[in-house]
C-alpha positions in Angstrom: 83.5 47.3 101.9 83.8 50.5 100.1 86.1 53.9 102.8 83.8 56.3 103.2 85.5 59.9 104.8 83.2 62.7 106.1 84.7 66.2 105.9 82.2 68.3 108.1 81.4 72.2 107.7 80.7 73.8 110.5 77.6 72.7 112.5 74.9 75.0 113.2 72.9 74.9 116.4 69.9 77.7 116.9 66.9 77.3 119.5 63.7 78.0 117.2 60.2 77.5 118.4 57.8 74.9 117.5 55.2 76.3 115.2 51.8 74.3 116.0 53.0 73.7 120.2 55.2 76.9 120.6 57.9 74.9 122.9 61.7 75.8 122.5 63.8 73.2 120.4 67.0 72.6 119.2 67.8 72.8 115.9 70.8 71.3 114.6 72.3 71.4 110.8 75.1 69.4 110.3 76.4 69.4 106.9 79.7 68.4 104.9 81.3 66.3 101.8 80.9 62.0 101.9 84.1 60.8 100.0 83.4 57.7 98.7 85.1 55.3 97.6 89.2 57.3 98.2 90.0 60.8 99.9 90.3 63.8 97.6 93.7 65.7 96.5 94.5 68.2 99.0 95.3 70.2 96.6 92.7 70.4 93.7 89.9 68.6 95.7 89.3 66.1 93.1 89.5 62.3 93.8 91.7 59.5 91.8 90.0 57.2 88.8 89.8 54.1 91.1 87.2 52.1 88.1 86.3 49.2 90.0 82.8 48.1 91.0 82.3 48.2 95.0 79.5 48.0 97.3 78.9 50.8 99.8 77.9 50.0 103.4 78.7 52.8 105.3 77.8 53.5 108.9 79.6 56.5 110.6 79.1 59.1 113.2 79.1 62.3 112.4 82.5 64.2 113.4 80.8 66.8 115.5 77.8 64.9 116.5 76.2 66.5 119.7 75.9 63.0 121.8 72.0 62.8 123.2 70.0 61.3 125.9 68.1 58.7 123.8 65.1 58.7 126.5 64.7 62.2 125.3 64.4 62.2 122.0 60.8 60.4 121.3 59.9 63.8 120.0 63.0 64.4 118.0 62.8 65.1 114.1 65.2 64.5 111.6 65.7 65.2 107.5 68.4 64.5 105.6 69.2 65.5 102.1 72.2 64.0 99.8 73.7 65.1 96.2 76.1 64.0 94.2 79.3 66.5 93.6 81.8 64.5 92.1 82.3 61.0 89.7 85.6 60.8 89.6 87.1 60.3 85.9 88.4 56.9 85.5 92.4 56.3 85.2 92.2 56.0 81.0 91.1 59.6 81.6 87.1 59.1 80.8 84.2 60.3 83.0 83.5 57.4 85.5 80.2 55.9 86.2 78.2 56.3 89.2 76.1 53.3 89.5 73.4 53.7 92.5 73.3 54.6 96.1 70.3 54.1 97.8 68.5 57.1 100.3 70.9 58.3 102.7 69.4 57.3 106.5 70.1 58.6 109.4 70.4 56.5 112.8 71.5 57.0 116.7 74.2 54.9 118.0 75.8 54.3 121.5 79.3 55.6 121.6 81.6 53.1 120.8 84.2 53.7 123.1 81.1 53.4 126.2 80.3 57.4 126.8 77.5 58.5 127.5 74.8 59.5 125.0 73.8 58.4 121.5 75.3 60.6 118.3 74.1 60.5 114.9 75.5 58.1 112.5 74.6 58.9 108.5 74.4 55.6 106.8 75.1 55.4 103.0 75.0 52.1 100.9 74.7 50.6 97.1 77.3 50.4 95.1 79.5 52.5 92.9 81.5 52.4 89.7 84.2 55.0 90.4 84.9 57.4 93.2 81.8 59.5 94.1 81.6 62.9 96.5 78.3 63.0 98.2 77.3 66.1 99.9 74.9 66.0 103.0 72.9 68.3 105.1 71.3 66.4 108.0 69.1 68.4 110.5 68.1 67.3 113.8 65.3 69.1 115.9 64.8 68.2 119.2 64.0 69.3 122.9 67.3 71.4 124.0 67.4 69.1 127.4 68.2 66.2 124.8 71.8 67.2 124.5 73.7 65.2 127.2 77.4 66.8 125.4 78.2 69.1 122.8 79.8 67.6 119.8 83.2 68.8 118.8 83.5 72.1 117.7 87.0 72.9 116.4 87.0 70.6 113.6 90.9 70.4 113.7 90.4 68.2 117.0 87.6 66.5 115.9 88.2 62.9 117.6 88.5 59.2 115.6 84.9 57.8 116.3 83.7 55.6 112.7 
């Protein structure tokens, strides 16, 4: 399978009020750049020319994923949006080619190491040409009492969980 790296922005987490019940919720943006296929150049950014047909099958949690009570979130509501940013040129020096990924989804998974809680995982999968950056935007909207533990906020000490 196909690395995929998540670089995360900083997560946003406001309590809003539900239109049609008027009950507080939590809403939750998480957002960031889906490195596909190779991690960027520190420096410019841009990804290497690695041509090469691959599948993508990528499950992972989000770095700052809040971790939730899972018997609380029957009322929970989530979007996800995805674009493309980058195709990385191929090594002779000519644009690459995309080829197709399918719908980002978004799932909740037990901790892997055995904690507490359930975090959100954004699954991407098809299959690419050359190196692609994907950007995402996934908000969560839930009851407040949901959130067992806050997800990491200093993204410098964001901890190893894919």
């Amino acid at each position: 399978m196909t690395d995929l790296h998540l670089e995360p922005q900083p997560r946003i987490d406001v309590l809003v009020t539900d239109y049609d019940t008027e009950e507080r919720r939590l809403r939750t943006d998480y957002a960031g750049v889906a490195y596909i296929g190779d991690e960027p150049d520190a420096e410019t950014g841009l990804m290497g020319g690695a041509y090469a047909k691959r599948a993508v099958d990528s499950r992972l949690f989000l770095p700052d994923t809040h971790w939730y009570d899972a018997d609380q979130l029957e009322s929970v509501e989530v979007q996800v949006t995805a674009g493309v940013l980058q195709v990385a040129q191929t090594d002779r020096g000519t644009q690459g080619l995309l080829g197709a990924l399918a719908a980002p989804e978004i799932e909740f998974y037990e901790h892997p190491e055995g904690a507490e809680g359930v975090g959100v995982c954004l699954w991407i999968r098809g299959e690419i040409l050359s190196n692609v950056a994907v950007s995402y935007r996934i908000t969560v909207v839930c009851d407040p009492i949901a959130v067992q533990r806050k997800g990491a906020t200093d993204l410098e000490e964001v901890p190893a969980v894919s």
